[in-house]
VOVEX-227150 format. One record per atom (N, C-alpha, C): atom name; x, y, z. Coordinates in Angstrom, 2 decimals, decimal comma. Layout:
// VOVEX-227150
REC    a         u         v         w
REC   CA         X         Y         Z
...
This chain:
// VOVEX-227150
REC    a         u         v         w
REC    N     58,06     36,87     35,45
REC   CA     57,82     35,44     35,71
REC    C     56,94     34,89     34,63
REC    N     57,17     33,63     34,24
REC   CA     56,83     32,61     33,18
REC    C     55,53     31,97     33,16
REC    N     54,46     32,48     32,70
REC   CA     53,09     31,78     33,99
REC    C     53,23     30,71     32,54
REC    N     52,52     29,67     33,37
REC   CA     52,76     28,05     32,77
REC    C     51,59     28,39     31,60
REC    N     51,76     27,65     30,55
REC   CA     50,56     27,52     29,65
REC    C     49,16     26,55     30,27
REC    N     47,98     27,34     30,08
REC   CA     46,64     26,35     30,61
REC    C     46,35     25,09     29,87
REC    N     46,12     24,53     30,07
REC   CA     45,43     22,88     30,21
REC    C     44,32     23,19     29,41
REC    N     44,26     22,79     27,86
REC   CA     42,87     22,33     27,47
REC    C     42,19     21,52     27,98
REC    N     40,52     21,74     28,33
REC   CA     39,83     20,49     28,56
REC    C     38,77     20,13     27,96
REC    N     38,35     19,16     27,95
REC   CA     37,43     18,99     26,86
REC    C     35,71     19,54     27,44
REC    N     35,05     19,23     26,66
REC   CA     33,61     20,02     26,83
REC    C     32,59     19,10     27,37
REC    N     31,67     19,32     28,06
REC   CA     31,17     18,53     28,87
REC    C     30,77     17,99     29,66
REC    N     30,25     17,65     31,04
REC   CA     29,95     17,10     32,18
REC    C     29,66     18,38     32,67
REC    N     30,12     18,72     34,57
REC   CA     30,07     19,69     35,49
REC    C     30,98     20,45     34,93
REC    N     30,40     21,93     34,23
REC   CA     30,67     23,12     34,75
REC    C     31,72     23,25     32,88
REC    N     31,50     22,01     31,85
REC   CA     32,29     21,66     30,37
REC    C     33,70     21,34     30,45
REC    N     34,11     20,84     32,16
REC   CA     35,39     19,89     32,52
REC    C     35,64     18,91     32,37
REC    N     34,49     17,99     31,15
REC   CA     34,70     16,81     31,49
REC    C     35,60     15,99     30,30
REC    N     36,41     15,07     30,41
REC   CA     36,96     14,45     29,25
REC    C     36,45     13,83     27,82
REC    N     36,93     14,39     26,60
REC   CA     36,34     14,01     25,78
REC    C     35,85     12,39     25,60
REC    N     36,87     12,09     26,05
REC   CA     36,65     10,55     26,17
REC    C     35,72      9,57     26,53
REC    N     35,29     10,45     27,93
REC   CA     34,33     10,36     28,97
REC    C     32,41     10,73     28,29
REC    N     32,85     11,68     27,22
REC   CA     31,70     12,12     26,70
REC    C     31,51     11,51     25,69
REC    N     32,18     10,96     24,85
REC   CA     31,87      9,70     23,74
REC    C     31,34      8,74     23,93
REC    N     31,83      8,28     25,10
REC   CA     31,49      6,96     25,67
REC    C     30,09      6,92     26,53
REC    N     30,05      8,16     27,03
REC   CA     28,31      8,57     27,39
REC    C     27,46      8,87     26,19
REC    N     28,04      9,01     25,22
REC   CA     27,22      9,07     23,85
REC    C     26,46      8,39     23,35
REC    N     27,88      6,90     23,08
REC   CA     27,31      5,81     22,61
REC    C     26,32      5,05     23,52
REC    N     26,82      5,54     24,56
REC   CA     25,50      4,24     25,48
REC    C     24,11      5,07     25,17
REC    N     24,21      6,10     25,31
REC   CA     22,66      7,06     25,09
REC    C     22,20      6,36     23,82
REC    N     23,00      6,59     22,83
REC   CA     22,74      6,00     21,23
REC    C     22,26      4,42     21,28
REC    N     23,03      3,73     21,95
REC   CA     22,41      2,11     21,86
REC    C     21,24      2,37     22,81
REC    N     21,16      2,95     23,85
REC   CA     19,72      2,69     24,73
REC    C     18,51      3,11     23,92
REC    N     19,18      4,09     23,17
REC   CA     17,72      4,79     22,59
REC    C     17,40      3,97     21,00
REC    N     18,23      3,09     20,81
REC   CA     18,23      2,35     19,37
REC    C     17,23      1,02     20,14
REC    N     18,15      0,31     21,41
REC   CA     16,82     -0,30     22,21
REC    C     15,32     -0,10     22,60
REC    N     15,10      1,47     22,47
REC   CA     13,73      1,95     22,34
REC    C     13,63      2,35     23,76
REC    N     14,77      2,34     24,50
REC   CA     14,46      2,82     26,00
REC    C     14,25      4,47     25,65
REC    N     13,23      5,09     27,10
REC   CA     13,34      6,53     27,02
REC    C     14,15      7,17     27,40
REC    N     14,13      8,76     27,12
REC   CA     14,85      9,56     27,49
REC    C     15,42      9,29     28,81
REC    N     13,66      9,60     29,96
REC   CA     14,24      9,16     31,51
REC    C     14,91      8,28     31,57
REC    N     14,35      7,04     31,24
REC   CA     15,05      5,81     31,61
REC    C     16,58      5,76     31,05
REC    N     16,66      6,48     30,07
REC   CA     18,26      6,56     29,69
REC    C     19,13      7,34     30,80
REC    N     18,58      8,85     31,10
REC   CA     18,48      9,29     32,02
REC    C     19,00      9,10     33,69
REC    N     18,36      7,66     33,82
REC   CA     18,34      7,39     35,04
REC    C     19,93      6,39     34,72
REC    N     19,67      5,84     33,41
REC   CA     20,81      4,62     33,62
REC    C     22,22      5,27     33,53
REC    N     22,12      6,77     33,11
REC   CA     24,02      7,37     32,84
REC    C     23,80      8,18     34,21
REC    N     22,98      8,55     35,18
REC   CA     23,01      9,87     35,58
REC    C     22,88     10,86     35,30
REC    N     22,16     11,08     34,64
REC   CA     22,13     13,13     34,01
REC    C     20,74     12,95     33,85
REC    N     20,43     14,66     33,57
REC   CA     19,05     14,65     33,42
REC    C     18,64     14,72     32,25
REC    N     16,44     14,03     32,01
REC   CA     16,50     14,05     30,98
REC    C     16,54     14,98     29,79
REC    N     16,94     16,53     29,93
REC   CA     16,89     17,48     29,58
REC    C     18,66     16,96     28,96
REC    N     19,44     16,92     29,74
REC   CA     20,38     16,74     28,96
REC    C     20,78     15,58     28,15
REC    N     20,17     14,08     28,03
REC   CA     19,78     13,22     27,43
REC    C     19,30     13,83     25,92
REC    N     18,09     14,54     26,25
REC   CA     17,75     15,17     25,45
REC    C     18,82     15,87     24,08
REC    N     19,56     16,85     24,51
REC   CA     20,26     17,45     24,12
REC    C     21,64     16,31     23,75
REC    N     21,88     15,49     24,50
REC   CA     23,47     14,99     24,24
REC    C     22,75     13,81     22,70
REC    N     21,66     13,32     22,82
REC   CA     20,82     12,12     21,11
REC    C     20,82     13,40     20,60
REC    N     20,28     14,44     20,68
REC   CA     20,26     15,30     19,34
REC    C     21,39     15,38     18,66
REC    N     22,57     16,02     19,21
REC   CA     24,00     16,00     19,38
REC    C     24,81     15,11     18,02
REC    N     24,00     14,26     19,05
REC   CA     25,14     12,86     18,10
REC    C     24,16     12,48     17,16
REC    N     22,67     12,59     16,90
REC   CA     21,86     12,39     15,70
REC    C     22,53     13,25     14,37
REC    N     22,62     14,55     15,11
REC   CA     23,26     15,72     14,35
REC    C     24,50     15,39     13,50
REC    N     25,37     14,78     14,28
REC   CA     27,35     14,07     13,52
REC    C     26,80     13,10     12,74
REC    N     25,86     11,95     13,16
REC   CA     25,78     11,20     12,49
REC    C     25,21     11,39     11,28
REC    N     24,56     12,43     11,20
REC   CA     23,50     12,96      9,97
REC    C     24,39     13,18      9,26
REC    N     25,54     14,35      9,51
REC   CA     26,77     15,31      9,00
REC    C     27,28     14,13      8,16
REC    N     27,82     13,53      8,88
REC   CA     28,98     11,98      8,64
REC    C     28,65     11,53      6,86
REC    N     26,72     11,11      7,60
REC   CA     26,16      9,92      6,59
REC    C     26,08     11,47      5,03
REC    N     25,49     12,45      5,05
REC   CA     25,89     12,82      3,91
REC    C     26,96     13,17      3,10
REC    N     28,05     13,41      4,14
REC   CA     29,34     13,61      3,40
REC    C     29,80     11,99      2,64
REC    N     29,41     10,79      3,54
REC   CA     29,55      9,48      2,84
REC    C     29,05      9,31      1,45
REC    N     27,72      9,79      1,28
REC   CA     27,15      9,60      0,31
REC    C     27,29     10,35     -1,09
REC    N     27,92     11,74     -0,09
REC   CA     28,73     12,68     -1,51
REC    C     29,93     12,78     -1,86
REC    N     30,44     11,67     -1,00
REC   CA     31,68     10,95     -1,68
REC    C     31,61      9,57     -2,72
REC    N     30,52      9,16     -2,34
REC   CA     30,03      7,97     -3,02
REC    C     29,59      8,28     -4,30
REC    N     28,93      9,39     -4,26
REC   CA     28,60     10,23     -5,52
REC    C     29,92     10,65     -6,43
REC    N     30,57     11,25     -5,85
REC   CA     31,73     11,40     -6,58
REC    C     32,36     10,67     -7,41
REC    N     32,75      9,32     -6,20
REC   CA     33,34      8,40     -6,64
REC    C     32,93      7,77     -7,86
REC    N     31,52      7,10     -7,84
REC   CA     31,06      6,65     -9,13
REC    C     30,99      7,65     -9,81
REC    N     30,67      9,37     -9,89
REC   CA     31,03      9,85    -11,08
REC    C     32,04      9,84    -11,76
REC    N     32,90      9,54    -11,48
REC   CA     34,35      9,55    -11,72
REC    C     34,45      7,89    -13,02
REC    N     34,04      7,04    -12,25
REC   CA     34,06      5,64    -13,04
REC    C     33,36      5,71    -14,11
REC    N     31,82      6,59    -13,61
REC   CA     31,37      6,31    -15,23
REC    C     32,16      7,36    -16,85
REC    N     32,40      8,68    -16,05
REC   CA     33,37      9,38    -16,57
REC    C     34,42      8,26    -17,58
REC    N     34,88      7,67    -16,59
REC   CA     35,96      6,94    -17,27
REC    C     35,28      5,77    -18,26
REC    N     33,91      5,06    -17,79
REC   CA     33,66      4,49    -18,97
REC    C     32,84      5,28    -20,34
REC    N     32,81      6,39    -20,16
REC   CA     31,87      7,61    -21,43
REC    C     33,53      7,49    -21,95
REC    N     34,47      7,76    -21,96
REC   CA     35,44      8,51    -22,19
REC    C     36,10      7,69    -22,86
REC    N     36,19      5,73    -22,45
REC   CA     36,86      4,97    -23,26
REC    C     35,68      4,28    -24,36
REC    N     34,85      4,23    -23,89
REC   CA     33,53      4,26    -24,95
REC    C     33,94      5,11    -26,63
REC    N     34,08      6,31    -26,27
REC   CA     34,19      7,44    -27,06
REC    C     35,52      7,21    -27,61
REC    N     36,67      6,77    -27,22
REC   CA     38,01      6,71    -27,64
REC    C     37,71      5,66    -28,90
REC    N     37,30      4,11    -28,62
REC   CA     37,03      3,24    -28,89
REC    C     36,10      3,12    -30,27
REC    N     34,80      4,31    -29,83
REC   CA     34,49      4,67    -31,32
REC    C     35,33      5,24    -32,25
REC    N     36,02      6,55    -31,67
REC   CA     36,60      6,74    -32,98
REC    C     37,65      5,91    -33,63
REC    N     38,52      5,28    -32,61
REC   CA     39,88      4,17    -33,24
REC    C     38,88      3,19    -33,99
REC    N     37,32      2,59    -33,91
REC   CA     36,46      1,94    -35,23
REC    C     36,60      2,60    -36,08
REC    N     36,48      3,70    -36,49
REC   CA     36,27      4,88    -37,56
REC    C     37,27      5,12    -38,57
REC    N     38,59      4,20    -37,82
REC   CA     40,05      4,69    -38,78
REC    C     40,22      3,56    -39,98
REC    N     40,57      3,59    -41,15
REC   CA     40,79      3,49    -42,25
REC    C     41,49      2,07    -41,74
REC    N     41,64      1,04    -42,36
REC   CA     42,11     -0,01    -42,24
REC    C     42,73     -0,73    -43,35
REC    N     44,11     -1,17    -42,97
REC   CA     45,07     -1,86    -44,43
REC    C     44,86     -3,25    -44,03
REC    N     44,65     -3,53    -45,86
REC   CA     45,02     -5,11    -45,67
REC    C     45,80     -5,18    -46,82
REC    N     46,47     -6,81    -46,44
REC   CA     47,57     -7,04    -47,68
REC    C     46,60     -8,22    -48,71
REC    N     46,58     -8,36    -49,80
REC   CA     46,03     -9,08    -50,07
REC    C     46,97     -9,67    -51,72
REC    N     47,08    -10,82    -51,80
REC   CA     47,97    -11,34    -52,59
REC    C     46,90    -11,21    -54,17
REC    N     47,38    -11,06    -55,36
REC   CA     46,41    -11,40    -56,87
REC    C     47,40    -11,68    -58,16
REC    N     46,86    -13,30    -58,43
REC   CA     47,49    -13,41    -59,38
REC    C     47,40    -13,22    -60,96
REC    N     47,95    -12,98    -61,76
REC   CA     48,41    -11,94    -62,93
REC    C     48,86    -13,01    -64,05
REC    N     48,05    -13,26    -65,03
REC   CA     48,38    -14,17    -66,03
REC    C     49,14    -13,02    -67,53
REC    N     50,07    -13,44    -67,71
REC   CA     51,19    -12,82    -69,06
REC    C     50,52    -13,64    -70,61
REC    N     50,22    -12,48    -71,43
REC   CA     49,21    -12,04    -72,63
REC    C     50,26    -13,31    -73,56
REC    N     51,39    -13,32    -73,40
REC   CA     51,78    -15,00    -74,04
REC    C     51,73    -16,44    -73,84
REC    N     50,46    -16,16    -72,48
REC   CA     49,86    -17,86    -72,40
REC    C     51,41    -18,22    -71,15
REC    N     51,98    -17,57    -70,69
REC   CA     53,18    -18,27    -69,92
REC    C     52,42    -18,43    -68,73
REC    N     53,52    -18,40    -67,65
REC   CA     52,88    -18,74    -66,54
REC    C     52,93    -17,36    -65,44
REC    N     52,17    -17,24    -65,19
REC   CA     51,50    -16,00    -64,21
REC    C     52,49    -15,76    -63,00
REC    N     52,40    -14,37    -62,21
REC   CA     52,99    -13,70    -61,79
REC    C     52,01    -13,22    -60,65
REC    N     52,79    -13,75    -59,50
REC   CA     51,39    -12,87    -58,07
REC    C     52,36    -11,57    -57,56
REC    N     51,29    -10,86    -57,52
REC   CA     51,59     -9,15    -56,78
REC    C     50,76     -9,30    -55,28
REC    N     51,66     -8,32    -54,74
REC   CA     51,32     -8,45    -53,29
REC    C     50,37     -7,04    -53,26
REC    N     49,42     -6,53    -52,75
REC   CA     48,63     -5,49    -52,88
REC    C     48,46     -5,20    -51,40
REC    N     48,36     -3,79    -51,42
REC   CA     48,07     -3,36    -49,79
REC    C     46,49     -2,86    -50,49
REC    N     45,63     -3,04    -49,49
REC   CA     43,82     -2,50    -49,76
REC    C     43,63     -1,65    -48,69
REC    N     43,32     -0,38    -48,65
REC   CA     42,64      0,53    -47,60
REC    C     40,95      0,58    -47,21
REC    N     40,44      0,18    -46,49
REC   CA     39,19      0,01    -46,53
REC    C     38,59      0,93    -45,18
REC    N     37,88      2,01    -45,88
REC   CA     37,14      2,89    -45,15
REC    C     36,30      2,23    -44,07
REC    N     36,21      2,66    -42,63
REC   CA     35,51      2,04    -41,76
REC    C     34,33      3,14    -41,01
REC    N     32,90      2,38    -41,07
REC   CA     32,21      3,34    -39,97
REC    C     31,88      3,51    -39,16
REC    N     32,94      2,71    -38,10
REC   CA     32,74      2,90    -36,84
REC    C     31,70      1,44    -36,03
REC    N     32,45      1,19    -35,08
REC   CA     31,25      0,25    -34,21
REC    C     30,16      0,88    -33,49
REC    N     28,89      0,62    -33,75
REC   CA     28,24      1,52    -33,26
REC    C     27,44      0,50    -31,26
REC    N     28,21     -0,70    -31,53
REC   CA     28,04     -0,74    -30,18
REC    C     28,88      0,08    -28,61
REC    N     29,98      0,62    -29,63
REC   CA     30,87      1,43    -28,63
REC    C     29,75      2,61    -28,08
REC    N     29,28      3,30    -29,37
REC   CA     28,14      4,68    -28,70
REC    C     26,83      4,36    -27,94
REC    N     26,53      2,63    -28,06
REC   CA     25,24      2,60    -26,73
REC    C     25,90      2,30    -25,46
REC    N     27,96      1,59    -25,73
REC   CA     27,89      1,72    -24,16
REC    C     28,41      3,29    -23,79
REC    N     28,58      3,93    -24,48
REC   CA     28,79      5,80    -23,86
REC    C     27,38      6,36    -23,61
REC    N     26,33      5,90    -24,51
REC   CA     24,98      6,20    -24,00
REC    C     24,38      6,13    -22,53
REC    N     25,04      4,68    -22,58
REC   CA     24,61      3,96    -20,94
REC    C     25,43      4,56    -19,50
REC    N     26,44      5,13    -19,95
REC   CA     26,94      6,01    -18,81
REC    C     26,37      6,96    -18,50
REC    N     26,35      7,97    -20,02
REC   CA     26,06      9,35    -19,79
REC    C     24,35      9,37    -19,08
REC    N     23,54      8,00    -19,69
REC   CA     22,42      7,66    -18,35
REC    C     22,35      7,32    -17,04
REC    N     23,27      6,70    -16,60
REC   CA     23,55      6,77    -15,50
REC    C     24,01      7,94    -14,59
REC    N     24,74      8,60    -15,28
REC   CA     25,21      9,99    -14,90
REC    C     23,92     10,50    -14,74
REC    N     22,95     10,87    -15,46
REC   CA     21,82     11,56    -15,05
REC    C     21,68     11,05    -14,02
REC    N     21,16      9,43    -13,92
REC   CA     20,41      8,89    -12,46
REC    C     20,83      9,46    -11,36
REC    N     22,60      9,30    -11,33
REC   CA     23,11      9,43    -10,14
REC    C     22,87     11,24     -9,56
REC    N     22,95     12,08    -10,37
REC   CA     22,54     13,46    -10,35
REC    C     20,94     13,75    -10,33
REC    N     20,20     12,86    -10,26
REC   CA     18,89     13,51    -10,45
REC    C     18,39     14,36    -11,55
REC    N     19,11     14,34    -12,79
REC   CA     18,64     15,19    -13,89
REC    C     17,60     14,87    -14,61
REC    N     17,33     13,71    -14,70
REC   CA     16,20     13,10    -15,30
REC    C     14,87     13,91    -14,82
REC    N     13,50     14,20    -15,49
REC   CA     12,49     14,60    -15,13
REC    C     11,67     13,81    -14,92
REC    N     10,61     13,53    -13,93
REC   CA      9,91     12,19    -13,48
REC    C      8,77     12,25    -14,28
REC    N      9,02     10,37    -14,74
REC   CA      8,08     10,26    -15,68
REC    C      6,14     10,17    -14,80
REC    N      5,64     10,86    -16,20
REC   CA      4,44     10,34    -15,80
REC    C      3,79      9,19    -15,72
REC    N      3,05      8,99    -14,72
REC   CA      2,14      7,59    -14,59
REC    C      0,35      8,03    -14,40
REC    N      0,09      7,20    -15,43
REC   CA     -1,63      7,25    -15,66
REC    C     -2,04      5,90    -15,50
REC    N     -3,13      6,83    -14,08
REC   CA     -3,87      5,72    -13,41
REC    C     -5,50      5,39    -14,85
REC    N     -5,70      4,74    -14,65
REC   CA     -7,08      4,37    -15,08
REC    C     -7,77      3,88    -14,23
REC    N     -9,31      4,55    -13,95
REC   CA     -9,79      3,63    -13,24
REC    C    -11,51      3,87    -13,62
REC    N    -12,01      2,71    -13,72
REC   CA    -13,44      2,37    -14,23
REC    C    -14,19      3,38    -13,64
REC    N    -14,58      3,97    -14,99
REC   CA    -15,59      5,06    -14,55
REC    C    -17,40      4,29    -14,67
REC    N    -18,41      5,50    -13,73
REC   CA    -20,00      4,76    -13,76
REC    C    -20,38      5,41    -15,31
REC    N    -21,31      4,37    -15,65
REC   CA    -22,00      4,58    -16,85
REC    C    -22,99      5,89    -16,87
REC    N    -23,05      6,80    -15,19
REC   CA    -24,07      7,58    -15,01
REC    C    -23,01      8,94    -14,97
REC    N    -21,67      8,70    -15,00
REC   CA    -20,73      9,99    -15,00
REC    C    -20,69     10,34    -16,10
REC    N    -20,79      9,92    -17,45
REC   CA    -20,61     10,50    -19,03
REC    C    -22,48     10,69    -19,63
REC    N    -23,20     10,95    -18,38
REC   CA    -24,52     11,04    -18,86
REC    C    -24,78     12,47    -18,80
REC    N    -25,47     13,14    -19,74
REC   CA    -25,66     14,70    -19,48
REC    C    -26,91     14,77    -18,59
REC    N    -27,03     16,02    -18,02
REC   CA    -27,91     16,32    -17,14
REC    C    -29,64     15,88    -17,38
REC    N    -29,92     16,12    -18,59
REC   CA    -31,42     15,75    -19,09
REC    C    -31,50     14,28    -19,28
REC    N    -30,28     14,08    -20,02
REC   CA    -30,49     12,15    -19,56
REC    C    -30,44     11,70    -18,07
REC    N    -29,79     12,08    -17,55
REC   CA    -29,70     11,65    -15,80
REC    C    -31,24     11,83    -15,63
REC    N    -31,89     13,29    -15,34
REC   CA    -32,49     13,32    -15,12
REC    C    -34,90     11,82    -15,46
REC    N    -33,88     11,81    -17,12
REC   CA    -34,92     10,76    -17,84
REC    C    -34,68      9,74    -16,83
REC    N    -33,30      9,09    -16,84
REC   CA    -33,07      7,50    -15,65
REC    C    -33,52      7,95    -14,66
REC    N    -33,74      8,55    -13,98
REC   CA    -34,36      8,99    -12,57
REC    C    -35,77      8,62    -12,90
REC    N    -36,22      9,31    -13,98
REC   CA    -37,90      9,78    -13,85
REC    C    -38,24      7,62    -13,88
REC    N    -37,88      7,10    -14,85
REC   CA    -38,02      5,41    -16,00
REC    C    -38,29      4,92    -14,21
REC    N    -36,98      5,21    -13,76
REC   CA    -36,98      4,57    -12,52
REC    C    -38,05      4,53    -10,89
REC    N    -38,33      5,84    -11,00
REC   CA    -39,45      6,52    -10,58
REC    C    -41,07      5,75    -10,98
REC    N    -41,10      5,67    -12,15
REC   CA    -41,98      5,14    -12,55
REC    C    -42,06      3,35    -12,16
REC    N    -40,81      2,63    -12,40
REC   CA    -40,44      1,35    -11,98
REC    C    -41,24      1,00    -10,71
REC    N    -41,07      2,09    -10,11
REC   CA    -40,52      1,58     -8,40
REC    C    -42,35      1,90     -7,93
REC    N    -42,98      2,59     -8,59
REC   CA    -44,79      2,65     -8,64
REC    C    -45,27      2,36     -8,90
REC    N    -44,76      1,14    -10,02
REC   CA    -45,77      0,19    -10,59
REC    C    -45,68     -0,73     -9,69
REC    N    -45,06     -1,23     -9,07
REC   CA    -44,77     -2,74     -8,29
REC    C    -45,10     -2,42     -6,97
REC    N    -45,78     -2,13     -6,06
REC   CA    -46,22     -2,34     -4,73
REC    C    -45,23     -2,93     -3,81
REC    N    -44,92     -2,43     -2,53
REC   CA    -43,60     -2,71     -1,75
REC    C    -44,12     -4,29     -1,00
REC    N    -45,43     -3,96     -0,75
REC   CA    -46,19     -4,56     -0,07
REC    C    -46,88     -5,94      0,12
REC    N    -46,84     -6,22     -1,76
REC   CA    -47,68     -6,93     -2,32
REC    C    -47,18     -8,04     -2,48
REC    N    -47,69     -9,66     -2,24
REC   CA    -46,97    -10,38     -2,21
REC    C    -46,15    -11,05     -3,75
REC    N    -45,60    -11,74     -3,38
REC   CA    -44,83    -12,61     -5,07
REC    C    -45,75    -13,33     -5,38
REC    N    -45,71    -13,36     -6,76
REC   CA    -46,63    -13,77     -7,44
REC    C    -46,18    -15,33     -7,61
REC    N    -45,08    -15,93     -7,40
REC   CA    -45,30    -17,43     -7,18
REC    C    -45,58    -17,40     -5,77
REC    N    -45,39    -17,15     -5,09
REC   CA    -46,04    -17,28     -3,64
REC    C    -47,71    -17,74     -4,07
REC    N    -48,48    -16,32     -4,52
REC   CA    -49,68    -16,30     -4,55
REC    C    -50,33    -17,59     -5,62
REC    N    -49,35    -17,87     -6,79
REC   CA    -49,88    -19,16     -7,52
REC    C    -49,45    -20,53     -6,60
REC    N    -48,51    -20,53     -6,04
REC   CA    -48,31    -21,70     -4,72
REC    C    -49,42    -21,85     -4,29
REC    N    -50,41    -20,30     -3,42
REC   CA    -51,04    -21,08     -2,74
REC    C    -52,53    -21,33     -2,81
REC    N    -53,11    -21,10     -4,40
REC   CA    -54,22    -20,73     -4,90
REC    C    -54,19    -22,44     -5,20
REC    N    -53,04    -22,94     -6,04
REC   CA    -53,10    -24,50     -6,41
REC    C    -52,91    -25,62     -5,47
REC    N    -52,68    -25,09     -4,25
REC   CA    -52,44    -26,28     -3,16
REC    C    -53,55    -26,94     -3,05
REC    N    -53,49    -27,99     -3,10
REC   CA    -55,34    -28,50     -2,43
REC    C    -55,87    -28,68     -1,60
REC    N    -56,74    -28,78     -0,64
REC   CA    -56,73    -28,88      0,51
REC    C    -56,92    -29,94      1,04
REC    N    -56,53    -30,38      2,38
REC   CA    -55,74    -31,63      3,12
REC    C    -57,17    -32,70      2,82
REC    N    -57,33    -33,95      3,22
REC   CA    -58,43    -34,91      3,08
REC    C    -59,06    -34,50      4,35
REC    N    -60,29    -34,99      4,54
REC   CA    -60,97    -34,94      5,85
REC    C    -60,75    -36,31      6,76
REC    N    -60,65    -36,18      7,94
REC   CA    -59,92    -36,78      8,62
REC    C    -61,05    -38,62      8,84
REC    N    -60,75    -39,82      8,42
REC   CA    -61,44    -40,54      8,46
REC    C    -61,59    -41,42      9,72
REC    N    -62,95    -41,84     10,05
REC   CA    -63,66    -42,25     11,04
REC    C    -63,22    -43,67     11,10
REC    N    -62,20    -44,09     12,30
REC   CA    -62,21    -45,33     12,81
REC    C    -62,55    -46,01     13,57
REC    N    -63,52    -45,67     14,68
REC   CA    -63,89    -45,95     15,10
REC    C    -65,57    -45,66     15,09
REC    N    -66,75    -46,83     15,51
REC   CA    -68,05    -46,00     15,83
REC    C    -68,26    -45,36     16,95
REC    N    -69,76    -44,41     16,61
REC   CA    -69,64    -43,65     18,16
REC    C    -70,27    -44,80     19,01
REC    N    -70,44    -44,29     20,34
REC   CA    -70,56    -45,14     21,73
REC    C    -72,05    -44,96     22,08
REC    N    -72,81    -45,76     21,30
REC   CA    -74,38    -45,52     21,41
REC    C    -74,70    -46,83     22,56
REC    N    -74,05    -47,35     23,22
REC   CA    -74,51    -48,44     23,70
REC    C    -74,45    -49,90     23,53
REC    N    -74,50    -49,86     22,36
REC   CA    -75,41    -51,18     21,80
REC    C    -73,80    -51,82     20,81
REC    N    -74,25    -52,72     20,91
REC   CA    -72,85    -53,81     20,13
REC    C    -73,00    -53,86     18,17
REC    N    -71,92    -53,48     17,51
REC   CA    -71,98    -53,43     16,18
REC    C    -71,39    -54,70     16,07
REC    N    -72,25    -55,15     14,74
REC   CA    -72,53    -56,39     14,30
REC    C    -71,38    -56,56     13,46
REC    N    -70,21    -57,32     13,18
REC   CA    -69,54    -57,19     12,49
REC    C    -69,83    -57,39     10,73
């Protein structure tokens, strides 16, 4: 007897019975909830499953999408290698067809040693050529680009400058002299003592008038005007 062939099913849900279809589409919603910034749980709660498998199903599809985006980009790579290829290559053709020998016809007329009347010859001229040399900066400009796109280039250096103290290029015995000058500075002048326009302020102030008598005192008796 003929036993029937089994039923592929796809991977997934209860027990990896569940339809592929079914699991894409639980994918993408995980993927937009979690692009919304919702959590795991809360994603969790909104498909049904737990967040353990939330967990596992964003890694999943972080994982394809990772796969996807570099194979894109090393096709992209390709691709433009290929174009600039093709512009190094007609660059290079282009120089050498400058380089080839070049005819011209050029007419010259020929006067006869009995004063008659002259005779024109037709002349072919070959004139050596050396090449356009704007064809080799645009093959230059590919074969630079070609580096870029490969990373062959070595990264240039960059120098910072930055203002150094007048006390970092001092040797130790000079440091030490600015210390002592300063030392000495700071002992001559008293922390304490007041400013000396202060003290000439208040040596020249003068002092106030004495306060004048308007009235007499109260002796009794009536002042005579």
């Amino acid at each position: 007897m003929r036993r029937a062939p089994r039923r592929s099913r796809g991977r997934g849900g209860q027990q990896g019975h569940e339809p592929r279809a079914r699991i894409r589409t639980r994918e993408l919603r995980a993927l937009e909830l979690a692009v919304l910034g919702w959590s795991q749980l809360q994603i969790a709660a909104d498909l049904g499953i737990s967040q353990a498998a939330v967990s596992k199903l964003l890694k999943r599809v972080e994982l394809r999408l990772l796969r996807e985006m570099t194979e894109t980009v090393q096709r992209q790579k390709a691709r433009q290698m290929l174009r600039l290829e093709r512009l190094f290559v007609e660059a290079m053709q282009a120089w050498h067809a400058s380089q080839a020998d070049t005819t011209r016809r050029r007419q010259r007329h020929t006067q006869s040693g009995g004063g008659g009347a002259g005779a024109t010859v037709a002349e072919l001229v070959v004139e050596n050529q050396h090449g356009d040399p704007r064809y080799l900066d645009e093959a230059r400009k590919a074969l630079t680009d070609q580096r870029k796109l490969w990373g062959l280039d070595a990264p240039q250096k960059v120098e910072v400058h930055t203002s150094r103290d007048r006390y970092d290029e001092m040797s130790e015995d000079a440091l030490r002299a600015e210390l002592a000058r300063h030392a000495r500075l700071l002992a001559a002048t008293p922390i304490d003592a007041p400013m000396p326009d202060v003290m000439d302020r208040a040596e020249h102030t003068p002092a106030p008038p004495p306060e004048s008598t308007t009235a007499a005192k109260d002796t009794g008796h009536d002042v005579e005007p």
